[in-house]
C-alpha positions as CSV (number, residue, x, y, z in Angstrom):
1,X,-135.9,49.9,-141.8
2,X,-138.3,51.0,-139.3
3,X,-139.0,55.0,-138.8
4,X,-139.3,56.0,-135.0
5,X,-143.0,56.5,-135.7
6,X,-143.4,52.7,-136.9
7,X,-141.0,51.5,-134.3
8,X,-143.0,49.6,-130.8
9,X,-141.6,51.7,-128.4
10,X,-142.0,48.7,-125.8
11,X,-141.8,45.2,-126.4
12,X,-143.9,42.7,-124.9
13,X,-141.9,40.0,-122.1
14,X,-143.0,36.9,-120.7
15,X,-141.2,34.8,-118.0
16,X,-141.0,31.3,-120.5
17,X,-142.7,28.5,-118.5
18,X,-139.7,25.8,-119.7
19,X,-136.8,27.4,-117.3
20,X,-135.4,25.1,-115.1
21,X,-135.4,25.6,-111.2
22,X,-131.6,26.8,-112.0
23,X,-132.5,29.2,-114.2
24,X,-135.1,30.8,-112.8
25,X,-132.6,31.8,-109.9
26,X,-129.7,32.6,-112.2
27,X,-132.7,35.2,-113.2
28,X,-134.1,36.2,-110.3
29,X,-130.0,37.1,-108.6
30,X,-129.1,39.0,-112.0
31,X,-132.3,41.0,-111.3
32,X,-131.3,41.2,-107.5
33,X,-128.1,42.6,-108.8
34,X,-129.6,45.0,-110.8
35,X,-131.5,46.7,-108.1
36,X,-128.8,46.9,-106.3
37,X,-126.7,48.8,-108.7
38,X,-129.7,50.9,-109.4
39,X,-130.0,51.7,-105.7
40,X,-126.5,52.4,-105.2
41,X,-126.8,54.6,-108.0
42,X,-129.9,56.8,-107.8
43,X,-130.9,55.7,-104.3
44,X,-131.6,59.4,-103.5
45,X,-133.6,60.4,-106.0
46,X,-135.4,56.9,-106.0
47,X,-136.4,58.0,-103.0
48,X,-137.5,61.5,-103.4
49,X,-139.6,60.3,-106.7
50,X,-141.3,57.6,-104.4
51,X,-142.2,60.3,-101.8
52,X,-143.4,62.5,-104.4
53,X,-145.4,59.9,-105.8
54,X,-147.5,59.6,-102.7
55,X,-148.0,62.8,-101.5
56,X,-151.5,63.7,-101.8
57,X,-152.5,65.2,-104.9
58,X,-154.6,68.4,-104.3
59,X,-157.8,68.7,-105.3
60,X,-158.8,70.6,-108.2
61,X,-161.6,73.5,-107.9
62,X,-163.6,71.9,-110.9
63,X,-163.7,68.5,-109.1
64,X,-167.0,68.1,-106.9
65,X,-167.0,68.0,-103.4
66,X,-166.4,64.5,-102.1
67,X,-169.6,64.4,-100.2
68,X,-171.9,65.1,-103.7
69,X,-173.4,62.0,-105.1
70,X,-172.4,61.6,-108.7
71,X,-175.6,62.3,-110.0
């Protein structure tokens, strides 16, 4: 048995090149589905972690001023 330290804490996916037409939209709506359940779910809090996510980051006083050539 695996310890939490050994485990892969993600796992690799690829989309197989062998689906059929068929299956590759039975995918793509069970994903479509998915979303939507997400969004119904945490649709406001998806939202607020997207505008968070681009708000400009300030700049920290260590950083040099934009204008200074790196060397």
């Amino acid at each position: 048995m695996k310890t939490p330290s050994t485990r892969m804490l993600t796992m690799p996916f690829a989309v197989p090149a062998y689906w059929t037409p068929e299956q590759a939209v039975a995918v793509v709506e069970l994903l479509d589905g998915l979303r939507e359940l997400i969004w119904d779910h945490y649709g406001p809090q998806l939202l607020d972690e997207i505008r968070d996510d681009r708000q400009p980051r300030p700049l920290d006083k260590s950083d040099p001023p934009l204008d200074d050539p790196p060397f």
